[in-house]
C-alpha positions as CSV (number, residue, x, y, z in Angstrom):
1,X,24.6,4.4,10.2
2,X,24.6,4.5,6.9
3,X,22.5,2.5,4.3
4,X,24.1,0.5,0.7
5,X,22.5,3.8,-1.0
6,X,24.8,5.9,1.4
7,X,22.3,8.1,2.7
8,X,23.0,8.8,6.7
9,X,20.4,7.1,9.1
10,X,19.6,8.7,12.7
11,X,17.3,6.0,14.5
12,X,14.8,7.3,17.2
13,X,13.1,5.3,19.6
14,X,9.0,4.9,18.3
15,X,6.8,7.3,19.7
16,X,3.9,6.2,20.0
17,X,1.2,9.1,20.4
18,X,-0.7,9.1,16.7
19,X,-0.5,5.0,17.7
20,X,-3.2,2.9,18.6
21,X,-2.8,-0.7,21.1
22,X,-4.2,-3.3,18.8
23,X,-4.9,-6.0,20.7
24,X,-4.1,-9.6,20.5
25,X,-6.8,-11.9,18.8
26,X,-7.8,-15.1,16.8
27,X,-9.8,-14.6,13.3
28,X,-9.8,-16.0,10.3
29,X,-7.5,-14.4,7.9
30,X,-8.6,-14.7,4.4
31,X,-11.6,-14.1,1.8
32,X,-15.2,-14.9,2.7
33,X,-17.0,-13.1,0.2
34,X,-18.1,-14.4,-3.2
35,X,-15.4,-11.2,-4.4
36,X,-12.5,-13.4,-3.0
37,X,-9.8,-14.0,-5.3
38,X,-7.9,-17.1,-5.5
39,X,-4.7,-15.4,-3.5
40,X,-7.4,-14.9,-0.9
41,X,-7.9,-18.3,0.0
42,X,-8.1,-20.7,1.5
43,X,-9.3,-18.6,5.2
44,X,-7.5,-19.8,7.9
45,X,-7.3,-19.3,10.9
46,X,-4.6,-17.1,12.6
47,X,-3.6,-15.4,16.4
48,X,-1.9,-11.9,16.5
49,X,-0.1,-10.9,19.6
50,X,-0.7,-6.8,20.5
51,X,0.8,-4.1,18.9
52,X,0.8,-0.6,18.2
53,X,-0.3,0.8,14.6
54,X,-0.2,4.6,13.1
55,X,-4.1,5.6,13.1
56,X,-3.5,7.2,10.4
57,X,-1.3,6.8,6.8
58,X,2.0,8.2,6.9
59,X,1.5,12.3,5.9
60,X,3.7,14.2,4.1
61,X,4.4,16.2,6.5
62,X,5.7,13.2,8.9
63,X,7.7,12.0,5.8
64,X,9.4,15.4,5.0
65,X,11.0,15.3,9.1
66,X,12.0,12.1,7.5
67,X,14.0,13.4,4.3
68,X,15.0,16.6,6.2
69,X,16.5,14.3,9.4
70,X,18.2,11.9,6.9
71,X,18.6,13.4,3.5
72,X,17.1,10.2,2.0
73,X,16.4,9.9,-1.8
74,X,13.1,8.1,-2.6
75,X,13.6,5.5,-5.5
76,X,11.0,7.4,-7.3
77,X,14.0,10.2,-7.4
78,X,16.7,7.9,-8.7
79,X,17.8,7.7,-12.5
80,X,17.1,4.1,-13.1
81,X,20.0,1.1,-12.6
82,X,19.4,-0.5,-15.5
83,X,22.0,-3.3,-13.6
84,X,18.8,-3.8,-11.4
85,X,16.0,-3.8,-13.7
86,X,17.0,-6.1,-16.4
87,X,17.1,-8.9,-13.5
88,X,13.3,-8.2,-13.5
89,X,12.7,-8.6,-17.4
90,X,12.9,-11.2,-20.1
91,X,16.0,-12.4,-21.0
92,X,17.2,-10.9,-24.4
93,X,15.2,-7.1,-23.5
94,X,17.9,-4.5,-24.6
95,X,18.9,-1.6,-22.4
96,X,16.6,1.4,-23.4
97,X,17.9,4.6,-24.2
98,X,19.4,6.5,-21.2
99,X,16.5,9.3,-21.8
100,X,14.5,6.8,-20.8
101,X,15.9,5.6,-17.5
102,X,15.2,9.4,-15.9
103,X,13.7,9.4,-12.6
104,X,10.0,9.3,-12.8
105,X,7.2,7.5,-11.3
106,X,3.4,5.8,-12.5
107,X,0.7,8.3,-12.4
108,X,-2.5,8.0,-13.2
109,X,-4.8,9.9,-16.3
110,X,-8.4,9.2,-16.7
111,X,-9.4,7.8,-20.2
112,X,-11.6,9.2,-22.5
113,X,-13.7,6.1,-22.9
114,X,-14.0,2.5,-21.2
115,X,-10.9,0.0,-22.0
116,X,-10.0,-2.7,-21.0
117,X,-9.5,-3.7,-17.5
118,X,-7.0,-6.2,-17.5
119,X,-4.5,-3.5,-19.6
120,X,-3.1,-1.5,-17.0
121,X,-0.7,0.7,-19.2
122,X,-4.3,2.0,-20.4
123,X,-4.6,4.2,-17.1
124,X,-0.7,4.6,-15.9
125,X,1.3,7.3,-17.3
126,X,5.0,7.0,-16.8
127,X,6.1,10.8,-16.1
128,X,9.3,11.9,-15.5
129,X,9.7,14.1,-12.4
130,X,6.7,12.8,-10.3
131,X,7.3,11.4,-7.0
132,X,6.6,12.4,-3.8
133,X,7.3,15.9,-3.5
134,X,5.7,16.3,-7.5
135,X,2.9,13.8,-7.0
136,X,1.3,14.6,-10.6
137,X,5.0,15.4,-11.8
138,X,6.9,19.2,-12.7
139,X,4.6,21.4,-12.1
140,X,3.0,20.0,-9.3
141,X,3.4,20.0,-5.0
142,X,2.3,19.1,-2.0
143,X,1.9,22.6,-0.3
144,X,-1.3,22.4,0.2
145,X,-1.4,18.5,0.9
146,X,0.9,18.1,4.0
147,X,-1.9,16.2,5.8
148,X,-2.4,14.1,2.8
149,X,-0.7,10.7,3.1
150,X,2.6,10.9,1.0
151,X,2.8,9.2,-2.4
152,X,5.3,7.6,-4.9
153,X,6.4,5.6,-2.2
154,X,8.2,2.1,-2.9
155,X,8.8,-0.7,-0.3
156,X,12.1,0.3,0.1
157,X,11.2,3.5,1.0
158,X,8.6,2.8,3.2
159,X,10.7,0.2,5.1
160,X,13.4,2.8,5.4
161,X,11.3,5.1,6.7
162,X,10.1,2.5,9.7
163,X,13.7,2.2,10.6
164,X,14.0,5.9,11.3
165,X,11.2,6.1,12.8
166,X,11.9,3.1,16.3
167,X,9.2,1.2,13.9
168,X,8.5,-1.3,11.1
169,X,5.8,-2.4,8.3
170,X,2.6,-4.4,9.3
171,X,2.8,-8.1,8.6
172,X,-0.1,-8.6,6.7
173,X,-2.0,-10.7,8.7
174,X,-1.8,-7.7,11.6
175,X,-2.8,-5.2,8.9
176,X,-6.1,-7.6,8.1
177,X,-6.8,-7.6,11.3
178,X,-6.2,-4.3,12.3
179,X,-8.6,-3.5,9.2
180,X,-11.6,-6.0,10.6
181,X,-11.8,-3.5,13.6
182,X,-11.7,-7.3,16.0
183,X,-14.9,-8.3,14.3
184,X,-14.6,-11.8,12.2
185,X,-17.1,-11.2,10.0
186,X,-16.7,-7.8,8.7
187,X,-16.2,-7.5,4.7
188,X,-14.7,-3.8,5.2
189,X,-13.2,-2.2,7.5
190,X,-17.1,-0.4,8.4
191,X,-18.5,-3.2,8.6
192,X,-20.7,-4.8,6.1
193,X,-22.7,-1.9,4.6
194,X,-22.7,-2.3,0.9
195,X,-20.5,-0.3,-0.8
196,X,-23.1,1.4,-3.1
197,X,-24.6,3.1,0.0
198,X,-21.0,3.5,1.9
199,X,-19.7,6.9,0.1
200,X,-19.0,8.9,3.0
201,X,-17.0,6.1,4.8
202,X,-14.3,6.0,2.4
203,X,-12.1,7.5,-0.7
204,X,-12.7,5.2,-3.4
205,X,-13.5,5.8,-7.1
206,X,-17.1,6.2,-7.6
207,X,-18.5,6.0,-11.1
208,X,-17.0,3.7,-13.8
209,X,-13.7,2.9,-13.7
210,X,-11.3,4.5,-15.3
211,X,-13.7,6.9,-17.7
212,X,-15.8,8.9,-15.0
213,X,-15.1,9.7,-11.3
214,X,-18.7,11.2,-9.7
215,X,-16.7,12.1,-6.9
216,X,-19.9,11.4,-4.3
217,X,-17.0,11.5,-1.2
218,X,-15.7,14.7,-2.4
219,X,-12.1,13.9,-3.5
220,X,-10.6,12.9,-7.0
221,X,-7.4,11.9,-5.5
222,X,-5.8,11.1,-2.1
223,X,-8.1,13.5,1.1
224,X,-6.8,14.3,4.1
225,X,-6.1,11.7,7.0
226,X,-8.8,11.3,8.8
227,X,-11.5,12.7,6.4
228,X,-13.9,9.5,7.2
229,X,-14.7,8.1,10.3
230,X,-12.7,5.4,12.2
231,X,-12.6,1.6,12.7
232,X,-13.8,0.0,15.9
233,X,-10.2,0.0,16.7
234,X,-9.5,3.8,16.3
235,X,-8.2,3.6,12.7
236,X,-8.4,6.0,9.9
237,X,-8.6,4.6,6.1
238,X,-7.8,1.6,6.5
239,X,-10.0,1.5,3.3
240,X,-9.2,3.5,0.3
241,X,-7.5,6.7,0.3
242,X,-3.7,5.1,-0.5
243,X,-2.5,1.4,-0.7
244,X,-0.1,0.5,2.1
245,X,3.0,-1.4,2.1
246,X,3.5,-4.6,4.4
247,X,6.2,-6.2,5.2
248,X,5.4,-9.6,3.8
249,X,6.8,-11.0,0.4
250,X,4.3,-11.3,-2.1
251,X,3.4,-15.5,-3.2
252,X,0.2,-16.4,-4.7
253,X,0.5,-20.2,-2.8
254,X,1.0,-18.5,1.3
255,X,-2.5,-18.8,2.8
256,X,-2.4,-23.2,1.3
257,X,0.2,-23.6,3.1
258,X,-0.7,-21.5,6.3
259,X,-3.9,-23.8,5.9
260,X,-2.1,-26.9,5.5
261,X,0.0,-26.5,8.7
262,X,-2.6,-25.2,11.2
263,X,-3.4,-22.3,13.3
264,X,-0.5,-20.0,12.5
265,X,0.9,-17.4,15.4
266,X,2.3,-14.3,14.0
267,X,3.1,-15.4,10.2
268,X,5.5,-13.2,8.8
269,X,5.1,-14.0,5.4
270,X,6.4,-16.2,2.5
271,X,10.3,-16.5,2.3
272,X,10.2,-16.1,-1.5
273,X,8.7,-14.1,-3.7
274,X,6.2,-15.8,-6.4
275,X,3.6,-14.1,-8.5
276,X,2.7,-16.2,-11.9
277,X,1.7,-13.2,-13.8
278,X,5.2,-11.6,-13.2
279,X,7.7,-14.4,-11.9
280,X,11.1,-12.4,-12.2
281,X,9.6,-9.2,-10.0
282,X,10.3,-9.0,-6.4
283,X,7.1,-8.1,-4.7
284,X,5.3,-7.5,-1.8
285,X,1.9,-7.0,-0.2
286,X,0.0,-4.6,-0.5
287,X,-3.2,-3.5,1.2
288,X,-6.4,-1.5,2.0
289,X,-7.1,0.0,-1.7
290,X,-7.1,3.6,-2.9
291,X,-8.9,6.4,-4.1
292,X,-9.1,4.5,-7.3
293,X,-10.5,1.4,-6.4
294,X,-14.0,0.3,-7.6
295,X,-16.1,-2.5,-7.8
296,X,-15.3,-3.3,-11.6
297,X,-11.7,-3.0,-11.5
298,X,-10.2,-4.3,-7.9
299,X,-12.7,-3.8,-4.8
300,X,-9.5,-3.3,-2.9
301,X,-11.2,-1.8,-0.1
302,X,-12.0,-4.8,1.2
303,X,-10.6,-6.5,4.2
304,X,-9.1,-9.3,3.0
305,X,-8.3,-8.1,-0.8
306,X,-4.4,-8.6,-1.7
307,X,-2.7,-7.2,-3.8
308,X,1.4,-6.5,-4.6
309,X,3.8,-4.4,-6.3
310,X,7.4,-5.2,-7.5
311,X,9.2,-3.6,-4.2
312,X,11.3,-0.6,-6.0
313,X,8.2,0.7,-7.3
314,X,6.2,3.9,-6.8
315,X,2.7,5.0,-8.0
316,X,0.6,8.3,-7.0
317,X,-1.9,5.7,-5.0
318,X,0.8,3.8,-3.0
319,X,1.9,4.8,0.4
320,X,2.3,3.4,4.5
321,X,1.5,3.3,7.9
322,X,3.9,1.7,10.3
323,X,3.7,-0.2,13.7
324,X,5.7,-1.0,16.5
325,X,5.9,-3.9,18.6
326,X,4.8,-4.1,22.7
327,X,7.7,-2.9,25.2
């Protein structure tokens, strides 16, 4: 079949070696940490049914079968529809020039000294060319990284890639609990040792954030999969490394009403989109953190930290694992 960007589709049925049987369970979903951001609460609580996840982030070796079997075109390799993008910016924003609608993606530079936190564009670079194959733009490849997960990957790409593949996106609630390894209580995904003393459990930016990496794992950017040791339920990096997509809609007002209507079986998300701090972006969830997250900028490594991104975009810290539902 083919897809509205015309690029052919042959679905396989999921294979499921390089999957792990999650199985069904009750917790409560939700921040319980004195870290917990408002989007985080309130916890309530929630039942999974089993299913099988990826133990690992999608590579980019298992994403180039993808391209080569399909001939896909990530967004990040797209000149930009400027028919799409001005639906996501004020009103009255003129087109830019068309020199600077070039395909390109977010990558990230290191400053020179500290800035401020809350400024993003003070740590994002927008350079043309990057994307997954170029994950630090022209100039640079993955040759030597085809067991790192793949980056520059947007929602839609991600979710296109499922298809392909038999599978689909975590909800969010099975990627929290996936995370929590079946234990309750469990702030990250290793368990509760403080993240000061947990360097060789994750990839994460040690040092402050974004002047000086110290590098204590041993990796500036993305590692291999499996590089740190697994979750009580077989998983690799569900902390750090790459955030990953999930199929739920971002809204900052999901987990009041989850409370407000009791135990919840299987949510699947919000049906609209809502994020104050951007209200015209699409977005959706993302989670687990990345080799840049700290404790002074996002402590995304945490199980129950949320985050999103507008769903047609791409960063060199952004990536997937999938899952596929019980037979």
């Amino acid at each position: 079949m083919k897809n509205e960007r015309g690029n052919s589709h042959q679905f396989q049925e999921p294979e499921f070696e390089g999957m792990v049987l999650i199985p069904s369970g009750t917790f409560k979903m939700g921040g319980k940490s004195e870290q917990s951001y408002v989007d985080e609460l309130p916890v309530h609580e929630v039942l999974v049914s089993s299913f099988y996840m990826d133990e690992t982030e999608v590579t980019n070796e298992e994403f180039k079968r993808f391209i080569d079997a399909t001939g896909y075109i990530t967004i990040a390799e797209r000149d930009i529809d400027w028919e799409e993008m001005k639906s996501q910016v004020p009103e009255g924003i003129k087109k830019p020039a068309d020199s600077l609608l070039k395909a390109g993606s977010l990558v990230f530079a290191e400053t020179s000294e500290q800035v401020d936190l809350s400024d993003y564009s003070k740590w994002w670079r927008w350079t043309y060319g990057a994307n997954w194959q170029h994950p630090e733009g022209p100039g640079s490849d993955i040759d030597e990284r085809m067991d790192h997960p793949v980056v520059h990957i947007s929602w839609e790409d991600a979710n296109e890639y499922a298809k392909w593949a038999g599978k689909r996106l975590p909800t969010e609630a099975e990627w929290e609990w996936a995370s929590s390894g079946g234990n309750d209580n469990n702030k990250y995904p290793w368990g509760n040792m403080p993240i000061e003393q947990a360097v060789d459990r994750a990839n994460f930016w040690q040092g402050i954030f974004p002047v000086q990496n110290h590098v204590l794992d041993g990796y500036y950017g993305t590692a291999p999969v499996k590089s740190f040791p697994k979750n009580d339920f077989g998983l690799y990096d569900m902390a750090g490394n790459v955030w990953e997509w999930c199929l739920d809609k971002y809204d900052v007002t999901t987990y009041g009403e989850y409370k407000a209507n009791g135990p919840i079986n299987n949510p699947q998300g919000s049906k609209t989109y809502y994020d104050p701090r951007e209200p015209l972006s699409p977005k959706h969830v993302i989670r687990g953190g990345s080799f840049l997250c700290n404790e002074s900028y996002c402590s995304g490594y945490r199980v129950s930290r949320r985050m999103s991104s507008s769903k047609d975009s791409g960063f060199n810290h952004t990536g997937f694992r999938c899952v596929a539902d019980m037979l």
